[in-house]
C-alpha positions as CSV (number, residue, x, y, z in Angstrom):
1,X,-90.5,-54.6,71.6
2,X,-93.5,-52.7,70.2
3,X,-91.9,-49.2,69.2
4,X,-94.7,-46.5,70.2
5,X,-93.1,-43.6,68.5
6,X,-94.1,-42.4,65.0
7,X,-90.3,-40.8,65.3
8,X,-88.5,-44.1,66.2
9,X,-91.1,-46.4,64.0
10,X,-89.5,-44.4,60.9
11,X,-86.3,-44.2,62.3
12,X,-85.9,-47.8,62.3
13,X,-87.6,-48.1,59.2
14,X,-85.3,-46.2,57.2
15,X,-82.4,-48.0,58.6
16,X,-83.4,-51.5,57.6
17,X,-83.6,-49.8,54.2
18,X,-80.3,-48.5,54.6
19,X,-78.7,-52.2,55.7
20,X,-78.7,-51.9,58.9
21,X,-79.4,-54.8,61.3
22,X,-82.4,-53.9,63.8
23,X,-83.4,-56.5,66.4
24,X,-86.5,-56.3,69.1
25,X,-86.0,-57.8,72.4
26,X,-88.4,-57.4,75.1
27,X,-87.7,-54.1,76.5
28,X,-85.4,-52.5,73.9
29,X,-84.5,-52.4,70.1
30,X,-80.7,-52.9,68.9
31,X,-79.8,-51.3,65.7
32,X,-76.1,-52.3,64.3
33,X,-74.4,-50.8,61.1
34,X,-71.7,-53.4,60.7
35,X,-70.2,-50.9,57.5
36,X,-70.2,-47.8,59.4
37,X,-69.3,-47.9,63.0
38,X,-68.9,-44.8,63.7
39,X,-72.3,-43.6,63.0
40,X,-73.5,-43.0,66.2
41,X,-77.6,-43.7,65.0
42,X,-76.8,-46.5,63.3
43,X,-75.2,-48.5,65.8
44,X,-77.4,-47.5,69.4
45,X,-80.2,-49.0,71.6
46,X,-83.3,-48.0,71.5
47,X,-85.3,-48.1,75.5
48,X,-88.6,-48.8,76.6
49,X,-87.8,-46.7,79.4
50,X,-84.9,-44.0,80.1
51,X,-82.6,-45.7,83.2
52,X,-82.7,-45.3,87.3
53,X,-79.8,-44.0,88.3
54,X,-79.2,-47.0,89.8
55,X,-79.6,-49.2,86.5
56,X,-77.6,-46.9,84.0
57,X,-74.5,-49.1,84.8
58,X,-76.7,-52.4,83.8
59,X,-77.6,-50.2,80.8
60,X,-74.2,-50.0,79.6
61,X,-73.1,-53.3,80.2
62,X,-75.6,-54.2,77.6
63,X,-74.7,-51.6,75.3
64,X,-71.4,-53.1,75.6
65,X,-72.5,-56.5,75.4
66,X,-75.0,-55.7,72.5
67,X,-72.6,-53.6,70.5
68,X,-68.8,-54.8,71.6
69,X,-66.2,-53.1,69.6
70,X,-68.0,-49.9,69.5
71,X,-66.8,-47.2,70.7
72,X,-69.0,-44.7,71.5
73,X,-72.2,-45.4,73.4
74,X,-76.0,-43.6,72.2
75,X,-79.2,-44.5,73.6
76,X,-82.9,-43.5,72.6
77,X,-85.7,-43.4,74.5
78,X,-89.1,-44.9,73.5
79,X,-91.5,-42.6,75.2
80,X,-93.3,-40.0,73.1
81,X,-94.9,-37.6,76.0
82,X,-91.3,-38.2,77.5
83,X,-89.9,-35.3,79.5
84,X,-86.5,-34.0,79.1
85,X,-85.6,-34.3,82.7
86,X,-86.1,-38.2,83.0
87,X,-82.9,-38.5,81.1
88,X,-81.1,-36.9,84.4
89,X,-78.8,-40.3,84.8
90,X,-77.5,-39.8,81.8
91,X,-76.5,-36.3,82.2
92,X,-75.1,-36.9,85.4
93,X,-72.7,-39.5,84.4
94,X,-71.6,-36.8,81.4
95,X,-73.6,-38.1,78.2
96,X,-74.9,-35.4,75.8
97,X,-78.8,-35.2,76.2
98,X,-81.5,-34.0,73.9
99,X,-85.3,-33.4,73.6
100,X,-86.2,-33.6,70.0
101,X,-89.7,-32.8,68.1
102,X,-91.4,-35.0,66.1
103,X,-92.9,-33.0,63.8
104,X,-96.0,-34.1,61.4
105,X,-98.2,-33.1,58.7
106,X,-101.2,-33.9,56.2
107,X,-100.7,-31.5,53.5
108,X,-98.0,-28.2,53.3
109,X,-98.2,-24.8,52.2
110,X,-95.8,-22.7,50.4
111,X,-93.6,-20.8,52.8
112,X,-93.8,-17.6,53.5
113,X,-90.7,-16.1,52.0
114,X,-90.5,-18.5,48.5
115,X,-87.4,-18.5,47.2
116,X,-87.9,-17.5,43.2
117,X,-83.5,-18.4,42.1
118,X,-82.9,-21.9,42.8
119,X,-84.1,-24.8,40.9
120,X,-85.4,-27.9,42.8
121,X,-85.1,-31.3,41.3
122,X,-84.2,-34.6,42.8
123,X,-80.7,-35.8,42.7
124,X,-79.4,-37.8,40.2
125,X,-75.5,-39.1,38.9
126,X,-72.3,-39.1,40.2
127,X,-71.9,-35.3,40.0
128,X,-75.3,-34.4,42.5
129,X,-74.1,-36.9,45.0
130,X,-70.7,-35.7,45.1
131,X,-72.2,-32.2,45.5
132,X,-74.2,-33.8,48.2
133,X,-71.0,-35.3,50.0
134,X,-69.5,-31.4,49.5
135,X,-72.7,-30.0,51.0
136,X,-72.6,-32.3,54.2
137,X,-69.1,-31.5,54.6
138,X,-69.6,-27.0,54.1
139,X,-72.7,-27.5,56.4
140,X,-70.6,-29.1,59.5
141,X,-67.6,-27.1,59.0
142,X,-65.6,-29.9,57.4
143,X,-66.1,-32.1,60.8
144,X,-64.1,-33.9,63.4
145,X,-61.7,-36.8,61.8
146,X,-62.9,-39.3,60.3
147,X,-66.0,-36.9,59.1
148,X,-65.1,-37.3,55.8
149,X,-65.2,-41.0,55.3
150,X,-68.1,-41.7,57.4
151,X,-70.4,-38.6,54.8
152,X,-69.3,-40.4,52.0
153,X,-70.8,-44.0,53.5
154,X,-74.2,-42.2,54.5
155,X,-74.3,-40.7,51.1
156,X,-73.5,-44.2,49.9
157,X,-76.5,-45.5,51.3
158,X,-78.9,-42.7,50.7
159,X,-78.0,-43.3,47.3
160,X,-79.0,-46.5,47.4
161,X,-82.1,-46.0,48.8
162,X,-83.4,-43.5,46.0
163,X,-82.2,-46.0,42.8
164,X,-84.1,-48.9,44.4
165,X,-87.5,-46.5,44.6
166,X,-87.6,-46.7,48.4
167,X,-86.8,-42.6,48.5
168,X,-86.2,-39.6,46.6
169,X,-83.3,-37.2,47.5
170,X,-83.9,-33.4,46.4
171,X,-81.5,-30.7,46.3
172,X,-81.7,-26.8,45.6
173,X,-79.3,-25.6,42.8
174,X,-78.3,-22.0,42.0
175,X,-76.6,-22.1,38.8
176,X,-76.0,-25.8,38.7
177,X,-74.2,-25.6,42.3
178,X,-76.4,-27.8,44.8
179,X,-77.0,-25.2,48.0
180,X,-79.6,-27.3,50.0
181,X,-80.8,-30.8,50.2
182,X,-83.0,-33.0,51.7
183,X,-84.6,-36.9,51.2
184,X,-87.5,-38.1,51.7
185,X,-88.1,-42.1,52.4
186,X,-90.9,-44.4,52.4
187,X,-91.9,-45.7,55.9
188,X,-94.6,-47.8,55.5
189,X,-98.8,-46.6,55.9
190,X,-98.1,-44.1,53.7
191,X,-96.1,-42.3,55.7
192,X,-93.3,-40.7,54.6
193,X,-90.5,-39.6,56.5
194,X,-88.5,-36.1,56.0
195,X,-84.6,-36.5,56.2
196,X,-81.9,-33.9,57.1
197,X,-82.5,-30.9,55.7
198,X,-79.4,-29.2,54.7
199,X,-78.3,-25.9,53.9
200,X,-75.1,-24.6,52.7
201,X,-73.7,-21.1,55.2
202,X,-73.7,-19.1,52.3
203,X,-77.7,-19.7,50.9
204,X,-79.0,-19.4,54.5
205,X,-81.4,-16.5,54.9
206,X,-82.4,-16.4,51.5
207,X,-85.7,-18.9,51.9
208,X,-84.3,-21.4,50.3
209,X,-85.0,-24.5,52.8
210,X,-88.6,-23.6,53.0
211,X,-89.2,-23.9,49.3
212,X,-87.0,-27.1,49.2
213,X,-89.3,-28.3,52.0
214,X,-92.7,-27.3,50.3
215,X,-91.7,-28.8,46.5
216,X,-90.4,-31.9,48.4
217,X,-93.6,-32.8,50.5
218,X,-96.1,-31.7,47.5
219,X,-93.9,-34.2,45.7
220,X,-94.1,-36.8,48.3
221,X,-97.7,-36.6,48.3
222,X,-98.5,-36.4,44.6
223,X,-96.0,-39.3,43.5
224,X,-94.8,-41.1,46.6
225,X,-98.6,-41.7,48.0
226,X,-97.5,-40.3,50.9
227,X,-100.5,-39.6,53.4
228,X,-98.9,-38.1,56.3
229,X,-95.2,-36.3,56.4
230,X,-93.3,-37.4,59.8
231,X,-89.8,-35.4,60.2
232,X,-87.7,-35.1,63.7
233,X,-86.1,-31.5,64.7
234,X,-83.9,-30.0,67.1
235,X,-86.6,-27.7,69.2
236,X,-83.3,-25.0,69.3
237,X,-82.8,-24.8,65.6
238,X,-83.8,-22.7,62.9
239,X,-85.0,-25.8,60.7
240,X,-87.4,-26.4,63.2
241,X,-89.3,-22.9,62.2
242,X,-89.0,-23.9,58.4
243,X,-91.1,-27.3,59.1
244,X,-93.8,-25.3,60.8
245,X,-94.3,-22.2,58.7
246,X,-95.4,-25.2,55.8
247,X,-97.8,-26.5,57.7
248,X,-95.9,-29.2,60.2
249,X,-97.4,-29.5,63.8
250,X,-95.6,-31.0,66.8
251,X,-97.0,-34.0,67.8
252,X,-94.0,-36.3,69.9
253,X,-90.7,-36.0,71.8
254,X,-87.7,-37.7,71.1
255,X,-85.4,-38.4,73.8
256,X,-81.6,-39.5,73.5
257,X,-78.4,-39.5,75.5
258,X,-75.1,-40.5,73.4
259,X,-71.4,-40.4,74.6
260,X,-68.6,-40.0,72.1
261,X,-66.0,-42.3,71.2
């Protein structure tokens, strides 16, 4: 299947980097994380089309028979002028439903409210990516069970990702204690795609994402080659405002439906 989506084309990208498996059919796109089967966007199927009602129970059967053994169920939709109310069977049968933004941009700016106390550098050693495991962890509220394990995996493979050259992690330290982080990864065409920003509860409010943001996209473009800067952001959250006050513009929607183990 020909992925349309600038969100989902770097979405997938990332996760081959990552290890993941990703294979096209026809009309949809499964992505399996054999190592982590918990994670619910590592192990989904991505649709050329959201579901009739009528169909959602063919849907799952393939989920099922796609990805047996897992537990939960997530599915993305491939349509990026997509409208939040076409995923209607899904909500109706009692899956979660959201209408992310694809957000993109060409050059940043520095945010409005710099933050002058932190020091921004990219991650590096055992120490940082422990901080970055703590981070996670503070920033969900320790998470559900089973959190724990499946951070330290991610991180795992994040780390992995920046040693090989394929991405660069960057974090914001206050007196050597990481507060915020984010990645940035290679996704082919120069493009360049923004991953999780993160900001501890107690550095929020203080500017600090916004100048992580800015020093990481002028880095992407000066050394990574980057051309264009692609991220994905909940339309309901605060990070969302961060991305645009630097210069991001909303360009896509990003449509999923996921069910929990």
């Amino acid at each position: 299947m020909e992925v349309l989506s600038r969100g989902w084309r770097t979405d997938l990208t990332i996760l081959t980097l990552s290890g993941s498996t990703v294979e096209h059919h026809p009309t949809y796109v499964v992505v399996r994380t054999a190592e982590n089967p918990g994670y619910r966007w590592g192990n989904f199927l991505l649709l050329r089309r959201p579901p009739l009602r009528r169909d959602l129970g063919l849907v799952e059967e393939l989920f099922e028979h796609e990805l047996p053994g897992i537990g939960h169920r997530a599915f993305g939709i491939d349509a990026p002028d997509g409208q939040p109310g076409e995923l209607a069977p899904f909500a109706d049968a009692g899956y979660s439903v959201e209408s992310a933004v694809v957000l993109t941009a060409t050059t940043v700016r520095p945010p409005p409210r710099p933050n002058t106390s932190t020091q921004v550098r990219p991650l590096a050693g055992d120490a940082d990516w422990a901080q970055r495991v703590s981070l996670d962890l503070a920033s969900h509220d320790g998470g559900a069970d089973g959190f724990g394990d499946f951070t330290r995996i991610k991180a795992a493979a994040e780390r992995r990702l920046t040693e090989t050259g394929a991405s660069a992690w960057y974090g914001a330290f206050d007196d050597g204690r990481l507060v915020a982080s984010m990645g940035i990864v290679r996704a082919g065409d120069r493009v360049a795609r923004f991953q999780e920003v993160q900001t501890h509860p107690e550095a929020r409010g203080r500017g600090v994402a916004g100048t992580l943001v800015h020093a990481a996209g002028t880095d992407a473009f000066q050394r990574l080659g980057a051309t264009t800067l692609v991220t994905v952001a909940d339309p309901d959250y605060h990070a969302i405002r961060i991305y645009r006050s630097v210069g991001f513009s909303d360009t896509e929607v990003q449509l999923t439906a996921e069910r929990r183990a």
